[in-house]
N, C-alpha and C positions, 0 to 999 in steps of 0.2 A: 526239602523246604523251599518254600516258593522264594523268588529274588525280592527284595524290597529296595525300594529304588533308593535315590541317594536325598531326595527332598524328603521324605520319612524316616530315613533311619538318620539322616541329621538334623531334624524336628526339633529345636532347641528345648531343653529340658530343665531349666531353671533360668532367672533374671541375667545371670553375668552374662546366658549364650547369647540373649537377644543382642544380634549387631545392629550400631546404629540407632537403639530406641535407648539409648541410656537416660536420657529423661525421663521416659517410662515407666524403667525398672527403678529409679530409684526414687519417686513419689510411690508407685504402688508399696516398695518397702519400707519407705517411711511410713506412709500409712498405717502398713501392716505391726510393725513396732511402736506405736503410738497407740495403735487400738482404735483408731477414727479410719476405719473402713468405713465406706458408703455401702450402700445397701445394692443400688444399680450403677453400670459401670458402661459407656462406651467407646468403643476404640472404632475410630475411621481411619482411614488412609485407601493407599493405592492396595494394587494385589499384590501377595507373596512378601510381606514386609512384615509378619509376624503377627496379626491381629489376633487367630486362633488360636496362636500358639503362646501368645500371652495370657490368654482368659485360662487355656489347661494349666498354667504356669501358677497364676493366681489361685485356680482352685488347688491346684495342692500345696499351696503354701499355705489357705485356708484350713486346709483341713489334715494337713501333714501329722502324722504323730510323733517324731523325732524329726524337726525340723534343728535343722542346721542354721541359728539366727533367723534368719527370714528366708533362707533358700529352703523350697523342700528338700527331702531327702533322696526322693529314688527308691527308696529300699523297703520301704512300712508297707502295707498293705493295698491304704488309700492312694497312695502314689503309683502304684503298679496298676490298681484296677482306673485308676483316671488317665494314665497313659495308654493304657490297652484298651482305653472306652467301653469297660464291661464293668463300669460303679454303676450301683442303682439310686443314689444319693447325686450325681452329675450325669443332668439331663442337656444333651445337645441337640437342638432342634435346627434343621434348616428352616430360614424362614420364604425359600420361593416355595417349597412344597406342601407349607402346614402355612399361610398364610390367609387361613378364612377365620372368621369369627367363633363358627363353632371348637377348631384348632385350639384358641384361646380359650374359651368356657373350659375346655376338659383341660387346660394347664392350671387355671384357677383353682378348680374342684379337688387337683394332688397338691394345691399350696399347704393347706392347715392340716395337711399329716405332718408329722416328726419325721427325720432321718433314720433312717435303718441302720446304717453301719459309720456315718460320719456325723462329724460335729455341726456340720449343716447341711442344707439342700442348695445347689446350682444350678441355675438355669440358663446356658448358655447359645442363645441364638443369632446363628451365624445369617449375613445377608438381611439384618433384619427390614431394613427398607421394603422390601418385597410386601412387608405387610397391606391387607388391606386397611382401610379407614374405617372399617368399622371395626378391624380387630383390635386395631389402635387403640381405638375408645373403651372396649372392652377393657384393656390392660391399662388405662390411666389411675383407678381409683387403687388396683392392687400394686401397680408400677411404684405409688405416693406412697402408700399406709401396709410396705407387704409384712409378714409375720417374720420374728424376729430370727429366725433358723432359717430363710432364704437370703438368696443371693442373685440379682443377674447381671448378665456380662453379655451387651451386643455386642455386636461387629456388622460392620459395613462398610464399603466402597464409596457409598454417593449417599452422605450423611444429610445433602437439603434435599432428601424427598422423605426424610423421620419429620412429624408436627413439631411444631414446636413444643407444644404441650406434653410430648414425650424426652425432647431435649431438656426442657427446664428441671425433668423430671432424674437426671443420670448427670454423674461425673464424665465428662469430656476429656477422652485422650487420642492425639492427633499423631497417628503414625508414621514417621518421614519416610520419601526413598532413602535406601542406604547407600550412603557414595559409594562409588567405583573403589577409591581405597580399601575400604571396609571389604566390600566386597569381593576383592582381588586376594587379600588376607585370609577371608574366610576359607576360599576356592582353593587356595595355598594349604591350610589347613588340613582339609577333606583330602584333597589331593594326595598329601603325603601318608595321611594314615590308613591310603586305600591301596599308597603304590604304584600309580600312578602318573608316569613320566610327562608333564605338561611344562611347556616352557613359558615365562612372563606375559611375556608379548600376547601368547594364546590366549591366558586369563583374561586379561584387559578387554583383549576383544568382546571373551567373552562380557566379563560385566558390563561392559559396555552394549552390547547387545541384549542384556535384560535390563536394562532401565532403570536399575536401582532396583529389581524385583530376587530376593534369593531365591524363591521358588522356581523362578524361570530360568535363574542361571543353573541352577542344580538340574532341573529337569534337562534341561541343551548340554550340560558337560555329561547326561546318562548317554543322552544320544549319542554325542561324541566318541566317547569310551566305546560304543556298540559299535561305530565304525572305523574308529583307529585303533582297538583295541588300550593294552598299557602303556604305548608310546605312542603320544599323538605330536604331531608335527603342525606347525603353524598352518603350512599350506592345506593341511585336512582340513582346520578350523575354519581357517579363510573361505573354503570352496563349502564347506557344512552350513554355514550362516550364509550364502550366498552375497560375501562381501566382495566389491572390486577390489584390486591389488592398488596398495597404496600406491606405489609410483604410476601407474598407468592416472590416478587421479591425480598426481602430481604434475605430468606431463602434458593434462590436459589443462591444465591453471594457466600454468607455462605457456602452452601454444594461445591462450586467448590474452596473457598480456606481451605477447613479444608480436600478438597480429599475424601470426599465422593461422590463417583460416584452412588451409588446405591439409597442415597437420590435424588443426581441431578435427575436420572431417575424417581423416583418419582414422583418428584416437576411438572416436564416435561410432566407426564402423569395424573397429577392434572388440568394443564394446558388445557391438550387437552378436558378435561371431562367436565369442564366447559365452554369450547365453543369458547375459546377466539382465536382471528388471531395469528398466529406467527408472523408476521411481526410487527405486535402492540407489543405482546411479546417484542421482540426482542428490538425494538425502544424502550420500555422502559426502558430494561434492560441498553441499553445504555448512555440513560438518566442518571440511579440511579450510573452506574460507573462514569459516567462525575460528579454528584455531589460530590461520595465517593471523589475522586482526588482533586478538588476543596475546599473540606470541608479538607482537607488534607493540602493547602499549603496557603491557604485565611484566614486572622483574622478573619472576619465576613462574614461567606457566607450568613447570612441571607439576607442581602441587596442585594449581589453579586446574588444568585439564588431565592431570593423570598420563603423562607423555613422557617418553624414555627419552637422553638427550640428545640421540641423532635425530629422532623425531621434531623436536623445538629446533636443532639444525636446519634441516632441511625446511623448515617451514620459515625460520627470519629468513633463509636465503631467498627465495620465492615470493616471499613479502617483500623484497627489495629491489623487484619487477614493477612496482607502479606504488602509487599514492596508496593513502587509508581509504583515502575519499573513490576512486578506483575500486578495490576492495570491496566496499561498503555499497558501490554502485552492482557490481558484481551479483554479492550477496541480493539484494532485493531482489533483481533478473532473478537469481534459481530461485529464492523464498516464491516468488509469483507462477515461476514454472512447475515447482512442487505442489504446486494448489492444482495446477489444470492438468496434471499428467494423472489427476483421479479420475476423469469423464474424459480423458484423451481418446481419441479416435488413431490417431496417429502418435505415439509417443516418441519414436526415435526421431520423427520432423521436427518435434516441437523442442526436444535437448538439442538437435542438429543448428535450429535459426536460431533460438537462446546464446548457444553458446560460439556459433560465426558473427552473432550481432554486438555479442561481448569483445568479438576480437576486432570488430570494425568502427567501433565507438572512437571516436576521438581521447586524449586525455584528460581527463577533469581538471581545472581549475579553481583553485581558492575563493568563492567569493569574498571574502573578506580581504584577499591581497588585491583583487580588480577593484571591488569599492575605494581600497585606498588608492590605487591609480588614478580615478574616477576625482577623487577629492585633489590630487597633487594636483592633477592637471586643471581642475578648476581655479586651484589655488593660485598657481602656477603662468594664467594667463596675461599676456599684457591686460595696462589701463583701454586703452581704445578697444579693444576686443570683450571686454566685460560692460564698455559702456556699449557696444555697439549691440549683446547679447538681450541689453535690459533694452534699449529702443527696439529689440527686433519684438521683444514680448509686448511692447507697449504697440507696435504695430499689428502685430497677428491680433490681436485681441480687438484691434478697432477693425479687423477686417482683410487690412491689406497683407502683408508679407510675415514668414514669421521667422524669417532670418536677414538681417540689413543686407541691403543691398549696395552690390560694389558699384564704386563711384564712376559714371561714364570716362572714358580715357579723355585727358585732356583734348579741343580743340584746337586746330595750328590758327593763330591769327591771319597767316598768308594762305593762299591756298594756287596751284600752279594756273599761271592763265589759261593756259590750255581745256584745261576741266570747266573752270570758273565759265569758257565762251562756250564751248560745249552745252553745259548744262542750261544756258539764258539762253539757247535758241530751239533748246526742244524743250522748254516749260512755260507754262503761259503766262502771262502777264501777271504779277501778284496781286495787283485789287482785282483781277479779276477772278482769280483763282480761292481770291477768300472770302468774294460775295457768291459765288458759287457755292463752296463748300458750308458759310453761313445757311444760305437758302435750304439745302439740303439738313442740316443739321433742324431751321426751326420745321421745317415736314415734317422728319421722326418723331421729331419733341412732342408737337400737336397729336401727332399719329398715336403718341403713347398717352398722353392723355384723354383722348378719344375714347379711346379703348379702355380705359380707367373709368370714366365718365356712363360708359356702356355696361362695364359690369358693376357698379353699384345698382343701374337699375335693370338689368337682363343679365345674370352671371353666369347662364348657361350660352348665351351669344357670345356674352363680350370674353370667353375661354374659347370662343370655335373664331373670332376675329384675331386672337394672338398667333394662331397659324396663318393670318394672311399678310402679304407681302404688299408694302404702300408702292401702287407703281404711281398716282399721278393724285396732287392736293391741288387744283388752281378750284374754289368757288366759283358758281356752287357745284363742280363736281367734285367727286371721290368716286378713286377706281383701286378698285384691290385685286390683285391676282392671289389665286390659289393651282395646287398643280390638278392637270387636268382629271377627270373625273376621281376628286378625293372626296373623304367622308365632309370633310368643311363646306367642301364647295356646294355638294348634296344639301347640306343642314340651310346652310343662309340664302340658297335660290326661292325659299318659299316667299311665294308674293307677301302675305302676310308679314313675315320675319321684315321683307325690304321695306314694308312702308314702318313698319316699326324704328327700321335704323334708319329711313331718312327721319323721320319725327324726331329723335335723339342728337339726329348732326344738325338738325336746322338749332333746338333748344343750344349746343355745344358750341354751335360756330356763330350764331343768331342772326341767320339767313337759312332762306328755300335752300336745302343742297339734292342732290342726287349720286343715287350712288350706285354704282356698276361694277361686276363682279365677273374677273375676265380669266377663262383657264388658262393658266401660262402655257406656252411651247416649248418644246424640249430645245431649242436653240435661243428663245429670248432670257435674256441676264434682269433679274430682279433683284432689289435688293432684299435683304434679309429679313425675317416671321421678327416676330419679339422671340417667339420662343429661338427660334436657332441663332439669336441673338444672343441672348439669354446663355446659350450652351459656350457657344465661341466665348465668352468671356470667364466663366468659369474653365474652361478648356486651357483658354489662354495663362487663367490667375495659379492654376495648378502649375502648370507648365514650368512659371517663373518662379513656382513656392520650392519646387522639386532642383531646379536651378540654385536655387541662392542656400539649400540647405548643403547640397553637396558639392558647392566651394565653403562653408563654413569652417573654420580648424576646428572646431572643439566638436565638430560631428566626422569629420576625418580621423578627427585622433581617438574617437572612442569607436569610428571602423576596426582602425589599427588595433585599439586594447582587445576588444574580445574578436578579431577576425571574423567580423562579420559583414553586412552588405547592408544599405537602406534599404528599405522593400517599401514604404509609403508615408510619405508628408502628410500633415493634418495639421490646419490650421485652428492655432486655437479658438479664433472667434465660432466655430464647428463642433468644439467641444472634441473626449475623446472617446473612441470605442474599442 
């Protein structure tokens, strides 16, 4: 006799097997005891959770002849041939194979016969999603109004690609995965009544390895069995599932919150040696962080995760290496590195800088305990330093500074004569010194209204005049330098242009002027463009903004709070960016 694996010959065969769907089974048999069967029935969920095995379920408790309450019996007739799928009353259709319209016509056409050997007919279609759209349609009007000795029972995986108009049409039951508990139970179960020497720890693995699917965990414990035979040992299971060895992923937590990067590399090239996926890697690694967190803020993760208690052990311990917030920073890094080691080109590069940039990260802190530093210390500050805080914003905002400015050191009333004789014979006379500097000051002035005066009525001139340098005002000349053969100088030598800007300085000054446009030489001193005027003083305003912020206390001491550096002043009249 041929071997029959162990996800068929343990095929749940009545309501109580189904593990994990006990909401299921116990509306289906309430129904069934009440006598308000529905006519169509569907069950979605994930794979291997029992979908199929609930519709053969149903049907023979349909059509059971010595039913046991609502359980079938196993032992009549009907139950043997709907178990051994050779009833001719329980029809089971795939529906990727038979999913054309004509499929449908020839299902219709065997509805309004009678059952041959059962109290009804079953139509059971597995995958029904697969259907086309127009077989759908086909099956709405019989779906609604079908004849009273049918029955059907889909199943599907990905129940938003059925119409609606076929949802509205069926009872809705929602398949769960079955926890790891259940599951590890079940596996405990099989195991014993095969023989079968399998330790805890293996189970777990395993269930946990099928995803809450029994079908996958049964199908991996045949495999298993075929290669450890009746005594399987963790370390089989371990190397069969191609899982890392727990402590190696422990070790590698370890080395990225204790900052050792040279271990991480290590661990990392231990990994590769042995043979193991990154991606597996990885997924586990994010696993054992999701437990650390978990085993972090949960009374009992035993239950919560399914974890033996050197397990939940070892994991507070290792959790007690860094913050949540740590942890939780951790966690995203791999969640993000698990996404890209799908089109990785390089997979062990990318767990390699992941997991050294884990180790070289700084420690997280609280924002919420710096906010409140942030607030003490505002709280905290003297009166003169809050007044001086609110004048420095009343300032920046008109323009000038946007932190007060400390007060010049007192002046000595005496000053030594020595200096005092000194300085009176190499300075020049004071009135003459400040009709000088007068004179000088009303040239610029003029000079810049001039040029204001010129661009209201020539803006393309009076923008090539803000590059030139006032070397001499005495009427009626004007003499401007610009540097030797530059674009400016080019623009304004045209005759044209010149009799244009004497006509503007005679209207400006109201006299004949002339005006002469001299290339500077590299040795002669002129004073300053408007523009590089213009620059020096903004040059200058930063200079002093960047100055008076970094003597201020309250931008020292919020250096100090988050150990950080100024990097740039902005004055608010500037707005921010």
């Amino acid at each position: 006799m041929s071997y029959l694996v162990l996800a068929r010959k343990w095929r749940p065969q009545c309501f109580a097997d189904l593990v994990g769907q006990e909401h299921v089974s116990r509306t289906l048999a309430n129904a069934i005891t009440s006598g308000r069967v529905h006519h169509a029935f569907l069950f979605t969920g994930a794979r291997g959770v029992g979908k199929t095995s609930a519709a053969r379920i149903l049907a023979k408790a349909l059509t059971c002849e010595q039913p046991d309450g609502v359980e079938p019996c196993n032992n009549c007739s009907a139950c043997r041939q709907i178990t051994a799928g050779t009833s001719v009353d329980v029809f089971e259709i795939d529906g990727a194979s038979n999913n054309g319209v004509d499929d449908i016509r020839d299902l219709r056409e065997t509805l309004r016969y009678l059952p041959t050997q059962l109290r009804c007919k079953i139509y059971i279609i597995d995958e029904v999603h697969m259907l086309s759209v127009s077989a759908f349609n086909a099956l709405l009007k019989t779906l609604e109004e079908p004849p009273e000795h049918v029955k059907f029972i889909f199943a599907t995986t990905e129940p938003h690609k059925i119409p609606v108009t076929i949802l509205s049409r069926c009872q809705r039951f929602d398949f769960n995965k079955i926890p790891t508990p259940k599951v590890v139970a079940q596996l405990r179960r099989i195991v014993e009544a095969e023989n079968i020497a399998v330790s805890e720890r293996a189970l777990t693995m395993l269930a946990q390895r099928g995803g809450g699917s029994m079908r996958d965990c049964l199908s991996t414990l045949d495999q298993i069995v075929a290669f450890c035979g009746e005594n399987v040992a963790d370390e089989d299971v371990q190397r069969l599932l191609g899982l890392v060895d727990q402590c190696l992923l422990l070790d590698v937590l370890s080395a990225c919150m204790e900052r050792d990067c040279t271990k991480v590399l290590e661990l990392v090239q231990q990994v590769d040696d042995l043979g193991y996926s990154f991606r597996q890697f990885c997924h586990q690694l994010v696993e054992m962080v999701r437990r650390i967190i978990l085993c972090g803020v949960v009374a009992d993760p035993r239950e919560v995760l399914g974890l033996f208690e050197e397990d939940v052990t070892a994991c507070r311990s290792l959790g007690q290496l860094a913050s949540q917030d740590d942890w939780q920073r951790l966690l995203t890094m791999l969640l993000k590195t698990g996404q890209d080691l799908a089109h990785a080109t390089f997979p062990r590069l990318l767990v390699e800088m992941t997991l050294v940039r884990a180790a070289t990260l700084p420690p997280g802190r609280d924002i919420a305990e710096l906010i409140g530093k942030l607030e003490d210390l505002q709280t905290g500050l003297p009166p003169v330093a809050a007044a001086g805080t609110a004048a420095a914003h009343a300032d920046s905002v008109a323009g000038d500074t946007a932190f007060p400015c400390p007060a010049p050191p007192p002046q000595s009333d005496t000053a030594p004569p020595a200096a005092a004789k000194s300085t009176s014979q190499l300075a020049p006379a004071p009135e003459v010194a400040t009709a000088v500097a007068d004179s000088a000051v009303d040239d610029q002035q003029q000079w810049r209204d001039f040029v204001v005066h010129v661009q209201s009525g020539m803006p393309r001139v009076g923008a090539v005049l803000e590059y030139g340098s006032l070397l001499e005002l005495a009427p009626p000349l004007l003499k401007i330098g610009f540097a030797p053969g530059s674009f400016h100088l080019r623009q304004l030598s045209d005759k044209n242009t010149i009799e244009r800007l004497n006509e503007a300085a005679r209207q400006f000054f109201g006299q004949p002027m002339q005006l002469q446009l001299e290339a500077l030489q590299g040795s002669k001193k002129a004073p300053l463009s408007l523009v590089a005027a213009k620059k020096k003083q903004e040059t200058d305003r930063e200079r002093r903004l960047r100055a008076d912020a970094l003597a201020h206390p309250l931008v020292n001491r919020a250096v100090e709070i988050f150990s950080g550096q100024v990097v740039e002043v902005i004055p608010l009249d500037k707005g921010y960016v």
